[in-house]
C-alpha positions as a Markdown table, in Angstrom:
| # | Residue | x | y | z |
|---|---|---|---|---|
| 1 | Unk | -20.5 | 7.4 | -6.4 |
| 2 | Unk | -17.0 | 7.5 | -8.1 |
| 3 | Unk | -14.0 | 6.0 | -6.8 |
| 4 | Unk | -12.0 | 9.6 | -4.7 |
| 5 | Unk | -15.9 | 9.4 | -3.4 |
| 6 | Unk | -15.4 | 6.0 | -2.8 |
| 7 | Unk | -12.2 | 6.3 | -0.7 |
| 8 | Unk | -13.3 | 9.4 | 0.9 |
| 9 | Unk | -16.5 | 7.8 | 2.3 |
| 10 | Unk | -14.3 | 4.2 | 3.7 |
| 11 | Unk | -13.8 | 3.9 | 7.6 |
| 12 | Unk | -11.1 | 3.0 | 9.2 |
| 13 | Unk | -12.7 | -0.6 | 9.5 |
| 14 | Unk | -13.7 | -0.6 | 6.2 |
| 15 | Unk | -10.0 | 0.1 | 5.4 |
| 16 | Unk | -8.9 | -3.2 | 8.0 |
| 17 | Unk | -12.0 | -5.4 | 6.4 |
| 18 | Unk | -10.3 | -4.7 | 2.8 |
| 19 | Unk | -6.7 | -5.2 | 3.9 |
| 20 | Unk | -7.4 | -8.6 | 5.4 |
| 21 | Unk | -9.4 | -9.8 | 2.5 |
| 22 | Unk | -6.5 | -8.6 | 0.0 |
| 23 | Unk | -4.1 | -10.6 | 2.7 |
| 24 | Unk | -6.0 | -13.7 | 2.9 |
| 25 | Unk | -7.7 | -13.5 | 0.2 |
| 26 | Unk | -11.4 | -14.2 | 1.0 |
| 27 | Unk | -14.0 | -12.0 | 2.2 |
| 28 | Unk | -15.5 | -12.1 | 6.0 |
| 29 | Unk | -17.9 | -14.7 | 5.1 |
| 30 | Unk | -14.9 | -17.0 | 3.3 |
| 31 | Unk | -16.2 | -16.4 | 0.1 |
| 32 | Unk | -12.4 | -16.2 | -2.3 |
| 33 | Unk | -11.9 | -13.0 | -3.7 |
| 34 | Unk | -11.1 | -12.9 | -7.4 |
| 35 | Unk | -8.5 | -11.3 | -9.0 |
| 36 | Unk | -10.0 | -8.4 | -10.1 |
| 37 | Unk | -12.2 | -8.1 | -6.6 |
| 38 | Unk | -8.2 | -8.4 | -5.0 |
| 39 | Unk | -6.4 | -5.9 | -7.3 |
| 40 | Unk | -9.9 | -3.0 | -6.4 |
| 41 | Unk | -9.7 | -3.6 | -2.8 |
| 42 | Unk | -5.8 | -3.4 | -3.0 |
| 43 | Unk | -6.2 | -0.2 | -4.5 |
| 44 | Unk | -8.7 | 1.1 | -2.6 |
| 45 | Unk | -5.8 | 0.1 | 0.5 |
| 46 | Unk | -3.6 | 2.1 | -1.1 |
| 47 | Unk | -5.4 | 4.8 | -1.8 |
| 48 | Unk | -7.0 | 5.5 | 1.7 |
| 49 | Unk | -3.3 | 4.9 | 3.0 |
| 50 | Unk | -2.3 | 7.7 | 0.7 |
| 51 | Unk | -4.8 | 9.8 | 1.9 |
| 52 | Unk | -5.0 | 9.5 | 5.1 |
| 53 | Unk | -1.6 | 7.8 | 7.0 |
| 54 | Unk | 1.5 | 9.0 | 7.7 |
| 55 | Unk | 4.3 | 7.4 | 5.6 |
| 56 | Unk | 5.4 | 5.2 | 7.7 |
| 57 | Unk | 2.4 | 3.9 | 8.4 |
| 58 | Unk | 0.8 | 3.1 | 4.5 |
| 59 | Unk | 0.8 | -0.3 | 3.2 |
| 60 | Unk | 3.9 | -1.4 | 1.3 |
| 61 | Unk | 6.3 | 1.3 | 3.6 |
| 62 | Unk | 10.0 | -0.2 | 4.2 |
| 63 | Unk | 11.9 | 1.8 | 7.0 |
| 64 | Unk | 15.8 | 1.9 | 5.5 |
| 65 | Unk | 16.7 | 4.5 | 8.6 |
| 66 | Unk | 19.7 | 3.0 | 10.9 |
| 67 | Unk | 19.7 | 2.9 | 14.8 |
| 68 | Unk | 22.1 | 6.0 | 14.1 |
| 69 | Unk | 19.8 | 7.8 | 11.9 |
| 70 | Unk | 21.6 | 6.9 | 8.7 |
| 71 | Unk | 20.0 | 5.1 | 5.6 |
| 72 | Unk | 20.5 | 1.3 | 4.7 |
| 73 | Unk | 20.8 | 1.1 | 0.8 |
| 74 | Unk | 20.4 | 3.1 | -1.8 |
| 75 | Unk | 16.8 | 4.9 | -2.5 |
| 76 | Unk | 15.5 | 2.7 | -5.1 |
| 77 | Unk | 13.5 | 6.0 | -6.6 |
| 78 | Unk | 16.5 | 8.3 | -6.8 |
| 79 | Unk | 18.3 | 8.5 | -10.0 |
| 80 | Unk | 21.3 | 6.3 | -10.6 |
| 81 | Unk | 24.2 | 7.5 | -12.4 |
| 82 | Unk | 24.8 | 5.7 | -16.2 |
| 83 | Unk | 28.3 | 4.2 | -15.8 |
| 84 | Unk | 29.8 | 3.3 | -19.6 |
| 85 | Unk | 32.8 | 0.9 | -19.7 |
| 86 | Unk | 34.5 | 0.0 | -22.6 |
């Protein structure tokens, strides 16, 4: 089995097992996670969120919208002018 495999096959409480053990860092039994075991399972989250959630719904998702509908800030991927002072 190969990793898309991987993520197509995971459940959604397979996908809640993972996110808490990335969050508390230890698996159901309380056994610690290690830092490779955390950064697969983090993006195995990610990828399933990807996949299958809405946007505003995925792991890592910051609403910016205003009561009024407007944006707070600037969209951090959008390209910023280059401003040259001299």
């Amino acid at each position: 089995m190969n990793y898309e495999q991987l993520i197509e096959a995971m459940t959604p409480d397979m996908h809640r097992s993972l996110k808490l053990a990335v969050e508390i860092g230890k698996w159901p039994n309380g056994e610690r996670l290690s830092e490779e075991q955390r950064t697969l399972c983090l993006r195995a989250v990610i990828a399933y969120d990807q996949s299958r959630l809405p946007e505003s719904e995925r792991t890592g998702f910051i609403d910016r919208t205003r009561p009024d509908g407007a944006q707070h800030g600037t969209d951090p991927l959008k390209p910023q002018p280059l401003k040259i002072l001299n």
